[in-house]
Legacy VTK file of the C-alpha trace (Angstrom):
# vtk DataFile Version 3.0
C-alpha trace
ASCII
DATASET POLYDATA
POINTS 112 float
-4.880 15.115 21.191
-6.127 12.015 19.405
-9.508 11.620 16.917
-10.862 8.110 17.694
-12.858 6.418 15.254
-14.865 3.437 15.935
-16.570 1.157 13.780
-19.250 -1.011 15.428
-22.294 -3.324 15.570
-25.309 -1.010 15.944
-26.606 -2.862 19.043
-23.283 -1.893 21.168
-23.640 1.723 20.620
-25.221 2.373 24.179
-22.244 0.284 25.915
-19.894 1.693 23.736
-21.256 5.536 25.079
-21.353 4.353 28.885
-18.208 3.114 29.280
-16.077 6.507 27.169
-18.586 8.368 29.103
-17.755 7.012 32.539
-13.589 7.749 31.383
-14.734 11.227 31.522
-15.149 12.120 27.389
-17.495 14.188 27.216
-18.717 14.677 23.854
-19.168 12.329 20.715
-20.376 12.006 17.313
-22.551 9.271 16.104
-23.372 8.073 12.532
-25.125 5.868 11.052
-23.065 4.072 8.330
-23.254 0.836 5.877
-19.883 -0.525 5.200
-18.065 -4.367 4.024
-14.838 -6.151 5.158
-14.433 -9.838 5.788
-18.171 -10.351 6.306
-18.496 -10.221 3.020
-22.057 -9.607 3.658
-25.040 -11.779 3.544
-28.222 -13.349 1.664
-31.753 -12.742 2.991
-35.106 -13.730 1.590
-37.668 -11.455 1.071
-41.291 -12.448 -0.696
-39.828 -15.464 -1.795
-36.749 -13.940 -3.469
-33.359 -14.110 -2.277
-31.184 -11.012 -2.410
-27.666 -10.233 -1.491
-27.021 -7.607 1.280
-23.476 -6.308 0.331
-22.894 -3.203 2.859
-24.019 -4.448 6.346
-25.474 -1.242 8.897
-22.497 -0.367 11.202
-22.096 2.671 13.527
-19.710 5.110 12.953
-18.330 6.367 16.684
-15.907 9.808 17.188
-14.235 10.970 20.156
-11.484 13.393 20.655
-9.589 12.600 23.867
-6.683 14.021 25.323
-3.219 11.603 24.916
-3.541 10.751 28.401
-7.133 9.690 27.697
-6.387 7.832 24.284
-5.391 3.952 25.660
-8.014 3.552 28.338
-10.807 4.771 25.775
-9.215 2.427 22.795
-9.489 -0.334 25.723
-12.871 0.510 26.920
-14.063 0.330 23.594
-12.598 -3.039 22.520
-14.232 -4.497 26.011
-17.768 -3.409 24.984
-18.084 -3.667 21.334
-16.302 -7.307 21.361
-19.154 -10.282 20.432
-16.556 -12.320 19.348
-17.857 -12.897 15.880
-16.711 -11.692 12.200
-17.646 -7.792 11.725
-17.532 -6.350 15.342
-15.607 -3.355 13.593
-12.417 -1.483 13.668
-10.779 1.646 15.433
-9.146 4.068 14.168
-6.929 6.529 15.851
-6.024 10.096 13.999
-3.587 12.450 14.873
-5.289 16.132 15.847
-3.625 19.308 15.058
-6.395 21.780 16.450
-9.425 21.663 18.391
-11.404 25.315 18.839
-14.927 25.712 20.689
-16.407 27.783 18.339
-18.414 29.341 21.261
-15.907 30.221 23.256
-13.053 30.746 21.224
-10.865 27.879 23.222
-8.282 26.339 21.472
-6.461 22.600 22.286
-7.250 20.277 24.833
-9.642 22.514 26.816
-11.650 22.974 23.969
-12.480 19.048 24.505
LINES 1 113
112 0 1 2 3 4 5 6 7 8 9 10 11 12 13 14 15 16 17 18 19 20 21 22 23 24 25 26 27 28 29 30 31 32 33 34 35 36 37 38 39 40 41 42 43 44 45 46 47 48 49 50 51 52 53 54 55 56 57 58 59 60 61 62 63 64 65 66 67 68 69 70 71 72 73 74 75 76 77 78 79 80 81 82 83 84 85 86 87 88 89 90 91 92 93 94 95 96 97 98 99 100 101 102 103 104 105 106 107 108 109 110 111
């Protein structure tokens, strides 16, 4: 079982969902997040006065999948969060030891 972390443009978030959702994950965890790499951020004016905008808003994605679940998800995600420009975001994929529905008690993959 694999954790996979996404990093994206806020505006991609509902074809980032779709397209995990139509793999057949079920279940994910959304935040929102502020966060700087190579875009370095930008300047905006506001009443006149310029300011610096150092963390841009990004969207913090999580999905556990099942291994046999992980590459098609990674790919899925790279297809619809891709605009081609600086600061379309990262993923990250995590190792998991356990997953356990607290519910139900289940334990591993059909916990997911």
């Amino acid at each position: 079982m694999k954790l996979i972390t996404a990093i994206i443009k806020p505006f991609k978030l509902d074809e980032v969902r779709e397209a995990i959702a139509d793999l057949g994950v079920q279940g994910i965890t959304v935040t929102e997040v502020k966060g700087v790499g190579r875009q370095k951020g930008h300047t905006e004016l506001y009443r006149g006065a310029e300011y610096v905008v150092d963390f841009l808003p990004k969207v913090r994605v999580d999905a556990a999948v099942g291994d046999s679940l992980v590459e098609q998800v990674i790919e899925a995600i790279e297809k619809t969060a891709v605009t081609g420009k600086i600061g379309d975001g990262k993923i990250f994929v995590f190792e998991l030891e356990q997953v356990i529905r607290i519910r139900t008690g289940e334990s591993g993959e059909d916990a997911l």
